[in-house]
matplotlib code that plots the C-alpha trace (Angstrom):
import matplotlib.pyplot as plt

x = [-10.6, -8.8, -9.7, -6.5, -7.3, -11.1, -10.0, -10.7, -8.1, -6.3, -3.7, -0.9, -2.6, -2.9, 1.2, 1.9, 0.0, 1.9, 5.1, 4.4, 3.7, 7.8, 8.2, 8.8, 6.8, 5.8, 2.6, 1.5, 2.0, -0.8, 0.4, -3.3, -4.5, -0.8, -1.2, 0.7, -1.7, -1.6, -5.4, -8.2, -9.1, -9.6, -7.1, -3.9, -1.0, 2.6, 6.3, 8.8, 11.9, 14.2, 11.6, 10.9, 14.5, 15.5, 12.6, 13.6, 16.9, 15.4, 13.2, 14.7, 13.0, 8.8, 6.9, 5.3, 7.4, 6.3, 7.2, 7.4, 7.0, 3.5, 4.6, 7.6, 9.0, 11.3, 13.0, 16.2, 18.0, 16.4, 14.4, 12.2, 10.2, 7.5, 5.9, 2.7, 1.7, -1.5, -0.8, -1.5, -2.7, -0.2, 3.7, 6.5, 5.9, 9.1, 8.6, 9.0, 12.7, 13.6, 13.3, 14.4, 17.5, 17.4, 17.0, 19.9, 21.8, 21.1, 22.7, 20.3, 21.3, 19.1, 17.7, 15.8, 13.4, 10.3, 8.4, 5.1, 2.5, -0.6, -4.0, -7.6, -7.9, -10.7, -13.3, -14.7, -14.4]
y = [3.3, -0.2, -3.7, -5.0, -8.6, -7.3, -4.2, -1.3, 1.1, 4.2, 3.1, 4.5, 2.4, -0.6, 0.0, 0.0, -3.0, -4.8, -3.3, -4.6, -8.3, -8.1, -7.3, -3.7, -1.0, 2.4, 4.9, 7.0, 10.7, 12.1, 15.3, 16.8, 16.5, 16.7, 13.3, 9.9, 7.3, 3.5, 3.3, 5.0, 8.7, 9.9, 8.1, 8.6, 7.8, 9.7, 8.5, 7.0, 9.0, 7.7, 8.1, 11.6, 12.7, 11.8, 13.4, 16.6, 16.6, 16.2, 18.6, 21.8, 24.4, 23.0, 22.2, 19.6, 17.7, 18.8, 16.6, 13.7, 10.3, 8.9, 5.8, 6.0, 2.5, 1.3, -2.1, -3.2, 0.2, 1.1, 2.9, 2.9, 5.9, 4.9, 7.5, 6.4, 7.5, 6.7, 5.6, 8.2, 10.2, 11.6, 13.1, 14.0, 17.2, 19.6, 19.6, 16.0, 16.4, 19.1, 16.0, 13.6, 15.7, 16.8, 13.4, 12.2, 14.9, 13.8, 10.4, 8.3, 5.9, 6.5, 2.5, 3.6, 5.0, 3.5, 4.9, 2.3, 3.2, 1.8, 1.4, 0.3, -2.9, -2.4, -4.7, -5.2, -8.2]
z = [7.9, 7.2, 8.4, 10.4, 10.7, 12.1, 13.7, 12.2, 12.1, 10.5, 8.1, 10.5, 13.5, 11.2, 10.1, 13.8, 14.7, 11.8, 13.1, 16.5, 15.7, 15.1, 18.4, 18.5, 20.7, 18.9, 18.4, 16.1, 15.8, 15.2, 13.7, 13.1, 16.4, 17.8, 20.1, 20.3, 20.0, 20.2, 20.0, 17.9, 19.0, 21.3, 23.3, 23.3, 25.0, 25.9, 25.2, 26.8, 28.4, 25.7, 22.8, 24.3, 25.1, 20.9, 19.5, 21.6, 20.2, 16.7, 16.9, 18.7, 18.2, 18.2, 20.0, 18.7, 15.8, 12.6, 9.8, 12.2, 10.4, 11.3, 13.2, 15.6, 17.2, 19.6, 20.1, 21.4, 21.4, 17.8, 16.4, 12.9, 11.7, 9.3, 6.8, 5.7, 2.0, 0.3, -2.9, -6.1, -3.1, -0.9, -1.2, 1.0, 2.5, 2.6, 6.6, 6.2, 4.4, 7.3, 9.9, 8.2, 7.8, 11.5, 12.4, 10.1, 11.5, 15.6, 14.3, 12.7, 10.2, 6.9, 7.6, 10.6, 7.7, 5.4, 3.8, 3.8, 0.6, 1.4, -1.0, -1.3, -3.4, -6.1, -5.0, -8.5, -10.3]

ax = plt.figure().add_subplot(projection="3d")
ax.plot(x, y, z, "-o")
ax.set_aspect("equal")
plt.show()
């Protein structure tokens, strides 16, 4: 859990809520329980048509999107897909390159991607 300006949050919650104050809409897939969320479990939320309609054409032949970035967002006819990596602690999975290059492949430009590394701040002195 993180501290997003007093909320606390899971990193990919607290990415979308900093993603957000720009403006843009999102969630975040929450591959391990297979859920969109916008808020702490256990809600969560669906899509919208259009954010439904690409990730089906992305993602052909699952059910649910493995190797989906953990944040997806919408604004003004974009999109962004933010991959959340704890840093010294986490790596691109190869499900991860399939999308991307099934996402490249639907039409996305390579700048609809981050990739947002994210750490605890040693609280000693």
């Amino acid at each position: 859990m993180l501290d997003c300006h007093g909320e606390p949050l899971f990193a990919e919650l607290a990415i979308l809520r900093l993603i957000q104050t720009q403006g843009w809409q999102g969630v975040w897939a929450d591959t391990y329980r297979q859920k969109f969320r916008q808020f702490m479990p256990p809600r969560s939320c669906g899509l919208p048509e259009h954010a439904q309609a690409f990730l089906d054409r992305v993602n052909v032949r699952r059910k649910w999107p493995a190797g989906c970035p953990d944040v997806l967002a919408w604004g003004e006819g974009q999109y962004l897909f933010v991959e959340a990596k704890q840093k010294r602690k986490d790596r691109i999975r190869k499900t991860q390159l399939v999308w991307l290059e099934s996402a490249l492949n639907s039409g996305l430009p390579l700048e609809c991607f981050l990739i947002f590394e994210w750490g605890i701040l040693d609280a000693k002195p």
